[in-house]
C-alpha beads as a LAMMPS data file, in Angstrom:
LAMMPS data file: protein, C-alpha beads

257 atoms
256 bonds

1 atom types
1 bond types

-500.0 500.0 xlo xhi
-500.0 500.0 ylo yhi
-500.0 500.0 zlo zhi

Masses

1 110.0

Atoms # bond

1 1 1 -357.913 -260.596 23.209
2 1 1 -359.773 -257.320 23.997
3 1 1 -357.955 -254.178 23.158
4 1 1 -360.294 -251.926 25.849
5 1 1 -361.119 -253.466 29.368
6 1 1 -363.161 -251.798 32.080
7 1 1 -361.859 -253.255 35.774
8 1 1 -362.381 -252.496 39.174
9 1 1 -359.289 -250.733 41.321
10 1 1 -359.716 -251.558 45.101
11 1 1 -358.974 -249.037 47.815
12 1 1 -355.135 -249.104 48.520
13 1 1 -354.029 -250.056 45.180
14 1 1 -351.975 -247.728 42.651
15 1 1 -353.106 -248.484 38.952
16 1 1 -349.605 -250.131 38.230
17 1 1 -350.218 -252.316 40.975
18 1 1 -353.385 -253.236 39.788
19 1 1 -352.106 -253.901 35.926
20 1 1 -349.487 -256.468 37.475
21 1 1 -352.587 -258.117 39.301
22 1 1 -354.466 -258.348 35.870
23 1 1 -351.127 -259.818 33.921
24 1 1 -351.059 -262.318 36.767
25 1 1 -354.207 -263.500 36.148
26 1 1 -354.751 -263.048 32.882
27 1 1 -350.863 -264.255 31.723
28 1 1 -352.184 -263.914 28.002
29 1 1 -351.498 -260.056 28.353
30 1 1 -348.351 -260.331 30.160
31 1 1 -346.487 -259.133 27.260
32 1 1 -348.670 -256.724 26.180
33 1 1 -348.725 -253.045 26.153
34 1 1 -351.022 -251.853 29.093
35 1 1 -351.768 -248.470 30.002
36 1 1 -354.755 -246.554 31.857
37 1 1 -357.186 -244.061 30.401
38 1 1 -357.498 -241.742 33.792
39 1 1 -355.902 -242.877 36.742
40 1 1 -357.026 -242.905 40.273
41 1 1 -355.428 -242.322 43.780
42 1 1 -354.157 -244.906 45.771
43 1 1 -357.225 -244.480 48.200
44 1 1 -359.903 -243.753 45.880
45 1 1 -361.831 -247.143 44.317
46 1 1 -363.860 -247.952 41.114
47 1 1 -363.450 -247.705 37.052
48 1 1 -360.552 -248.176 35.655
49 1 1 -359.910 -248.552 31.584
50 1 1 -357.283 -250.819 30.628
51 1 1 -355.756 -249.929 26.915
52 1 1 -354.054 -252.917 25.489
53 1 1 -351.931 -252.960 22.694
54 1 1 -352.849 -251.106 19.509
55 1 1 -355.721 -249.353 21.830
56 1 1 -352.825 -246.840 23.692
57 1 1 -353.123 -244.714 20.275
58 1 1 -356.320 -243.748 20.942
59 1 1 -355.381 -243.215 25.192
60 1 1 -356.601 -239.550 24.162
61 1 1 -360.027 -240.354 23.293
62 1 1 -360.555 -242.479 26.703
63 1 1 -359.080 -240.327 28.953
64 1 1 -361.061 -237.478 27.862
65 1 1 -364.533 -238.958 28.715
66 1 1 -366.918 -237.729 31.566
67 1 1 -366.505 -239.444 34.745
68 1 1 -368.860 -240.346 37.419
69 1 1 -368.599 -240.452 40.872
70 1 1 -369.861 -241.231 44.362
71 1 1 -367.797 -239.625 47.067
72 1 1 -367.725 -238.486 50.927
73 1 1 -366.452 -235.555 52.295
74 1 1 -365.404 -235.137 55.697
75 1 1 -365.674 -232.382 57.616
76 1 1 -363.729 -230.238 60.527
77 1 1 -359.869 -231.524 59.187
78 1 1 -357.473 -230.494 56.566
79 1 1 -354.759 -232.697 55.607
80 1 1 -351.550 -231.751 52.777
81 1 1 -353.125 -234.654 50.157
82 1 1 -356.848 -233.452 50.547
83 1 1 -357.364 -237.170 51.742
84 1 1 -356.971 -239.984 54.497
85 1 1 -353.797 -240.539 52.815
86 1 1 -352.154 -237.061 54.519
87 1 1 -350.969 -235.552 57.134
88 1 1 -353.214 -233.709 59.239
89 1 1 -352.443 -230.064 58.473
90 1 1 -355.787 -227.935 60.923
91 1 1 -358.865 -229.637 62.895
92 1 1 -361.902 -227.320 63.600
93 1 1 -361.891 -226.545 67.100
94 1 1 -365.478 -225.729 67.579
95 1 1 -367.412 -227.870 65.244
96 1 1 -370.081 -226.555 63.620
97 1 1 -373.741 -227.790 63.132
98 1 1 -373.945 -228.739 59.380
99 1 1 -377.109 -229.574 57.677
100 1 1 -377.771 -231.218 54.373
101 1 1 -379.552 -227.979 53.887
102 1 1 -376.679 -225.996 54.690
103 1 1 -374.210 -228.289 52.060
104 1 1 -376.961 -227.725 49.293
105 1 1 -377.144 -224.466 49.567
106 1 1 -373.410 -224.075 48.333
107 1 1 -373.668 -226.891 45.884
108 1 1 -374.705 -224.360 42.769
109 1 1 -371.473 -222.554 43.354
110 1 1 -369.479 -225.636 41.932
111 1 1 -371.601 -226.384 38.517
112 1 1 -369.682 -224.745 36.368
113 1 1 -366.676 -224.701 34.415
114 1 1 -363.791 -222.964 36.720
115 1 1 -359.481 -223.248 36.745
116 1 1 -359.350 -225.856 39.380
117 1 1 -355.566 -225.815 40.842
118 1 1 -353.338 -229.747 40.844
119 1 1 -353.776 -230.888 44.110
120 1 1 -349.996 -230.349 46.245
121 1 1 -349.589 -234.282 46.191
122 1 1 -349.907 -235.051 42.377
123 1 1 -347.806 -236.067 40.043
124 1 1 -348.394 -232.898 37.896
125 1 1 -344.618 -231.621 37.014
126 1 1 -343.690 -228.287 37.469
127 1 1 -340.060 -227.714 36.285
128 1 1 -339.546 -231.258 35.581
129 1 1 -340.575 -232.391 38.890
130 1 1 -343.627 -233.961 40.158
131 1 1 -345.659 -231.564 42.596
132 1 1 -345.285 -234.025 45.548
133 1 1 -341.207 -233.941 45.149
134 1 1 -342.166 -229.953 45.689
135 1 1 -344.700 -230.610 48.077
136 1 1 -342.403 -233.285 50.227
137 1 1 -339.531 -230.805 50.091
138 1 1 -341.633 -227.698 51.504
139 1 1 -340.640 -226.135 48.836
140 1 1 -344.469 -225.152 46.811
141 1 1 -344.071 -221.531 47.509
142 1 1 -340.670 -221.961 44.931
143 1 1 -343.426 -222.570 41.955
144 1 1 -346.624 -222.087 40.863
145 1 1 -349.293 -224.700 41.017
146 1 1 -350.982 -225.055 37.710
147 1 1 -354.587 -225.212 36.893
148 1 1 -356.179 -227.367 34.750
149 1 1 -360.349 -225.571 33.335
150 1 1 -362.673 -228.532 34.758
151 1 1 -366.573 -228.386 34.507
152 1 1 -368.972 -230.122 37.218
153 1 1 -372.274 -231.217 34.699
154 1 1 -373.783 -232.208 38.524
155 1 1 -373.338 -232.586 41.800
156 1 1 -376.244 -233.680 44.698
157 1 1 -375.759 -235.081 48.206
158 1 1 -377.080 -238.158 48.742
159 1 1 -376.705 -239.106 52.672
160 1 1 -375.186 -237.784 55.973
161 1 1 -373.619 -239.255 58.813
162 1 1 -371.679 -239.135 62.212
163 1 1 -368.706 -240.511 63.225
164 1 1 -366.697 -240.554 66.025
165 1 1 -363.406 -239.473 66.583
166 1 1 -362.132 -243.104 68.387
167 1 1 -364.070 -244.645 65.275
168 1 1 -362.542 -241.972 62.803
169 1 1 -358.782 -242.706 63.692
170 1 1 -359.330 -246.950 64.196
171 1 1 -360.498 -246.758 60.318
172 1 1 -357.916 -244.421 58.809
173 1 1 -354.729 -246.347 60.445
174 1 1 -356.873 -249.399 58.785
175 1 1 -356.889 -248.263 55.430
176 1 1 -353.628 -246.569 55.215
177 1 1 -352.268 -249.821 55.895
178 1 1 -353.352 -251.239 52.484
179 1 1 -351.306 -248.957 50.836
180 1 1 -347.980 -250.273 49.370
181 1 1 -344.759 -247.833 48.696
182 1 1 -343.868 -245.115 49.795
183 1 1 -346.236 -242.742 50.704
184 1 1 -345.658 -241.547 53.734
185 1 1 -347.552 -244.201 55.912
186 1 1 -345.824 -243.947 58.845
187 1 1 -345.726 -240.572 59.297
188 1 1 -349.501 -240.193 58.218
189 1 1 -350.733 -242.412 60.703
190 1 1 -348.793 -241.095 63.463
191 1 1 -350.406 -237.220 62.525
192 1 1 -354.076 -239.396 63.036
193 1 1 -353.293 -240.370 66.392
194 1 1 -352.026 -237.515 67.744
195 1 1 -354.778 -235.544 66.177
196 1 1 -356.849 -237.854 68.480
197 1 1 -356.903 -235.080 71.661
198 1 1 -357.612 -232.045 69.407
199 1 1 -360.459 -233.716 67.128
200 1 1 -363.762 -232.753 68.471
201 1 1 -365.825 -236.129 69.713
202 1 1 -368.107 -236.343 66.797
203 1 1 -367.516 -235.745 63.420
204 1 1 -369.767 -235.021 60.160
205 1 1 -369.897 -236.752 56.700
206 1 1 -371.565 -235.901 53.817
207 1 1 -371.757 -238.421 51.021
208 1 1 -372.197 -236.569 46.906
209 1 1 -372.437 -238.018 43.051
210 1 1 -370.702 -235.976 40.937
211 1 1 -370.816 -235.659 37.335
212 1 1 -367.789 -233.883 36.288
213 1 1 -364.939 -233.490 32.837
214 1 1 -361.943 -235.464 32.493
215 1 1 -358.939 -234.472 34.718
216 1 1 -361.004 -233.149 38.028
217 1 1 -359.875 -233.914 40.803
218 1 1 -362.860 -235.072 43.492
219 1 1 -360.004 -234.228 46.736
220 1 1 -359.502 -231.204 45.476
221 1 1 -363.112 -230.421 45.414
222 1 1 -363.511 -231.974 48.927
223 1 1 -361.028 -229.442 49.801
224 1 1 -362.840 -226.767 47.856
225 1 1 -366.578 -227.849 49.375
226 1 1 -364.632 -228.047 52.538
227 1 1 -363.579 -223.959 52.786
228 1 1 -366.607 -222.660 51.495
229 1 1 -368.935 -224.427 54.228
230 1 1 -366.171 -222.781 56.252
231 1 1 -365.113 -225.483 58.421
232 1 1 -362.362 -227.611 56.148
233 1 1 -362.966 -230.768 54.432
234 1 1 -361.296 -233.480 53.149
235 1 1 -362.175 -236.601 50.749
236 1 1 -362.970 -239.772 53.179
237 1 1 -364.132 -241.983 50.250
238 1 1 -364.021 -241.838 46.619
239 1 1 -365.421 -244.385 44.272
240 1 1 -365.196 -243.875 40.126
241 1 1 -368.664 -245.132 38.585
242 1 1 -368.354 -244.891 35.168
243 1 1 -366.162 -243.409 32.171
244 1 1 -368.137 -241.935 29.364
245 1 1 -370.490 -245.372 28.653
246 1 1 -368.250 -247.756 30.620
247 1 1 -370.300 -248.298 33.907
248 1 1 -368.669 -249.767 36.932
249 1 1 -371.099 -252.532 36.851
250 1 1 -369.653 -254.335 33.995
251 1 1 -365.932 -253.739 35.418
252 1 1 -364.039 -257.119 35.953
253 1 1 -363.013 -257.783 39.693
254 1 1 -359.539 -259.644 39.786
255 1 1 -360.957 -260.632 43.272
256 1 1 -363.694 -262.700 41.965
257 1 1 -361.482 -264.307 39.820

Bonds

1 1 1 2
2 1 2 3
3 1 3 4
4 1 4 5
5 1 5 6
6 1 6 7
7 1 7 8
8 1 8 9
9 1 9 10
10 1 10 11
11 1 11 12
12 1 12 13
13 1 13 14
14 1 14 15
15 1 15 16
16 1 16 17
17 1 17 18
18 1 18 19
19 1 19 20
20 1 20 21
21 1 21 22
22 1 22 23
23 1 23 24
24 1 24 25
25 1 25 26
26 1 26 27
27 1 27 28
28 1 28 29
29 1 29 30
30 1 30 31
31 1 31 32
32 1 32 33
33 1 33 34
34 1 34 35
35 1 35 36
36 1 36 37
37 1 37 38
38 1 38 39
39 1 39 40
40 1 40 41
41 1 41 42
42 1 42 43
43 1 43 44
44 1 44 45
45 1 45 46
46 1 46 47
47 1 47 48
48 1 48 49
49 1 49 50
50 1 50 51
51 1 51 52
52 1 52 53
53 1 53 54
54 1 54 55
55 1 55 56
56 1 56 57
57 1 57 58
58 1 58 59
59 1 59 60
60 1 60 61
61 1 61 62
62 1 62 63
63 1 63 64
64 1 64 65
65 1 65 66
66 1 66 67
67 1 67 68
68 1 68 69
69 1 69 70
70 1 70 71
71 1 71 72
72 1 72 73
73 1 73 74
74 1 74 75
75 1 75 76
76 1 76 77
77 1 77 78
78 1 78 79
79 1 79 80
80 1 80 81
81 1 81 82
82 1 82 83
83 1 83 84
84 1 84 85
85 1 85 86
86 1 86 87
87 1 87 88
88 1 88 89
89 1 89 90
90 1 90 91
91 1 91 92
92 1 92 93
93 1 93 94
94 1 94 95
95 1 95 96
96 1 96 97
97 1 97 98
98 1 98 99
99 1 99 100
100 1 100 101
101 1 101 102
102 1 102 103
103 1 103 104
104 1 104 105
105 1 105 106
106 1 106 107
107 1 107 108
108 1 108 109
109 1 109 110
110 1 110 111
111 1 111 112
112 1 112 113
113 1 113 114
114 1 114 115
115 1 115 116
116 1 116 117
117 1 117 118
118 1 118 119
119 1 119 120
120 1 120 121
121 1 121 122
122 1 122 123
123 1 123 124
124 1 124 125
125 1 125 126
126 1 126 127
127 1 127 128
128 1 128 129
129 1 129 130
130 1 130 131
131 1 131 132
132 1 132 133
133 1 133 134
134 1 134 135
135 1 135 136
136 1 136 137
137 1 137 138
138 1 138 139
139 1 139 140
140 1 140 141
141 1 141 142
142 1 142 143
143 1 143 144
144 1 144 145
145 1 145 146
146 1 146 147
147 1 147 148
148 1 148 149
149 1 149 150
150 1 150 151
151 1 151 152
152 1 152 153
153 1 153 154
154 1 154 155
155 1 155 156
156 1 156 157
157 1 157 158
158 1 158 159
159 1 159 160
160 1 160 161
161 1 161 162
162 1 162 163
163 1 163 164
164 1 164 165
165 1 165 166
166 1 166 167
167 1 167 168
168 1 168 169
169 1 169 170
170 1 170 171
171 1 171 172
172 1 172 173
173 1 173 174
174 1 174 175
175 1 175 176
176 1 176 177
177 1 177 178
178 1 178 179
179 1 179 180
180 1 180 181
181 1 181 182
182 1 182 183
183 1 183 184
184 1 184 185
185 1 185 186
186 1 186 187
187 1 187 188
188 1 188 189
189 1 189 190
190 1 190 191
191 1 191 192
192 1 192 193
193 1 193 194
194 1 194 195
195 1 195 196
196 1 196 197
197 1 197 198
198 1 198 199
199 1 199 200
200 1 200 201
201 1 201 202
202 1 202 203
203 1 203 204
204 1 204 205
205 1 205 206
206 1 206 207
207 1 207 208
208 1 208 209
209 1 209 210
210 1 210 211
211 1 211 212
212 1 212 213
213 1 213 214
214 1 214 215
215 1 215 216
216 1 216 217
217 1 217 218
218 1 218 219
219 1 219 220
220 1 220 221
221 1 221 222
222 1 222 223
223 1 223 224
224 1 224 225
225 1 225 226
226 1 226 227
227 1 227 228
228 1 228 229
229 1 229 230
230 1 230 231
231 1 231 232
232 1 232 233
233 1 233 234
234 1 234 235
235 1 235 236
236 1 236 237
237 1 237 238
238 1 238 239
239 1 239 240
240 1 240 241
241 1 241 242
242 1 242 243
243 1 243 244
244 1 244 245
245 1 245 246
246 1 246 247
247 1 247 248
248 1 248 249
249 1 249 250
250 1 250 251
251 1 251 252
252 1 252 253
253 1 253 254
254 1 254 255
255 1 255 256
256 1 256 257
């Protein structure tokens, strides 16, 4: 039985969600202790490590390791989460003509090592609550969102895209849907749709790799890209490639299975 396992998390699924789909197909480990060494949102994909067993001890080690990822940003909307998975909080009314030259240019503003701030929907506590019980209440101007010192090692674009606003709001009522719980589904999807008449026809993407420290969070520096091009941003995808030397490529997929 393997103490450290590298596995694939699919869009939509939490990382509990995904350990219950491992036990189930691997009932050997069913009675094992399973944890994971860096989690990932419910909307973001890739690299997960599984610690079984006498493995959790050294959780530290694992969840400290470099991560890689590929990501797109989406630009002209702001949503409360940072991602598809929130409520639509401001849409650009005149969109602006963005450039990959344009996004490069700010790109050497973000490698470095800066106090990024918790995103408002984490599960970072602040006076033994999770942010999103502060953020859900409308209550984050009662605290003070921590920081957490992150460093970006790289970060490049890689491709640009259009999409349209008909095409924008058919996909994120799609994914949504593949998320279980309660996270505000309902609600989210009925911001999208709405948002429909305000949203200007055409929409920009920019697609990154990012090699950043343990504990960044890629939404948040969707969010972040997204104010300095001046124009908002939020993440549209996020995929984890690989943890320290654990490369996506030699993940398991419980799908193939």
């Amino acid at each position: 039985m393997n103490e450290v396992l590298t596995i694939f998390k699919p869009e939509g699924q939490t990382p509990l969600e995904l350990i219950q789909h491992f036990q189930k197909k691997f009932p050997q480990y069913l009675h094992e202790k399973i944890s994971v060494a860096g989690r990932l949102d419910p909307m973001a994909s890739g690299l997960l490590i599984l610690l079984v067993g006498e493995a959790n001890k050294k959780r530290g080690y694992y969840q400290s390791l470099d991560k890689i990822y590929t990501f797109t940003l989406l630009t002209g909307i702001a949503t409360d989460t940072y991602d598809i998975l929130g409520k639509i909080t401001s849409v650009t009314k005149t969109p602006l003509t963005l450039s990959s030259e344009k996004i490069n240019s700010i790109l050497p503003n973000f490698v470095r090592t800066f106090e990024q701030a918790y995103p408002p929907y984490s599960s970072m506590h602040v006076r033994g609550k999770p942010l999103f019980y502060w953020a859900r209440r409308q209550e984050l101007s009662d605290i003070t969102i921590p920081t957490k010192t992150i460093t970006i090692h790289r970060l490049t674009t890689t491709s640009s895209f259009e999409i349209t606003s008909t095409q924008l709001i058919n996909e994120v009522k799609k994914r949504i849907r593949k998320v279980n719980g309660d996270f505000r589904q309902v609600e989210i999807g009925k911001s999208w749709q709405e948002a429909q008449s305000v949203l200007p026809h055409r929409l920009s993407l920019f697609s990154f790799n990012a090699q950043v420290s343990s504990g960044t969070y890629i939404r948040s520096l969707c969010h972040e890209l997204g104010q300095t091009i001046g124009c908002m941003g939020i993440a549209y995808k996020i995929e984890r490639t690989s943890c320290g030397k654990f490369s996506l490529k030699d993940a398991i997929r419980l799908d193939d299975k």
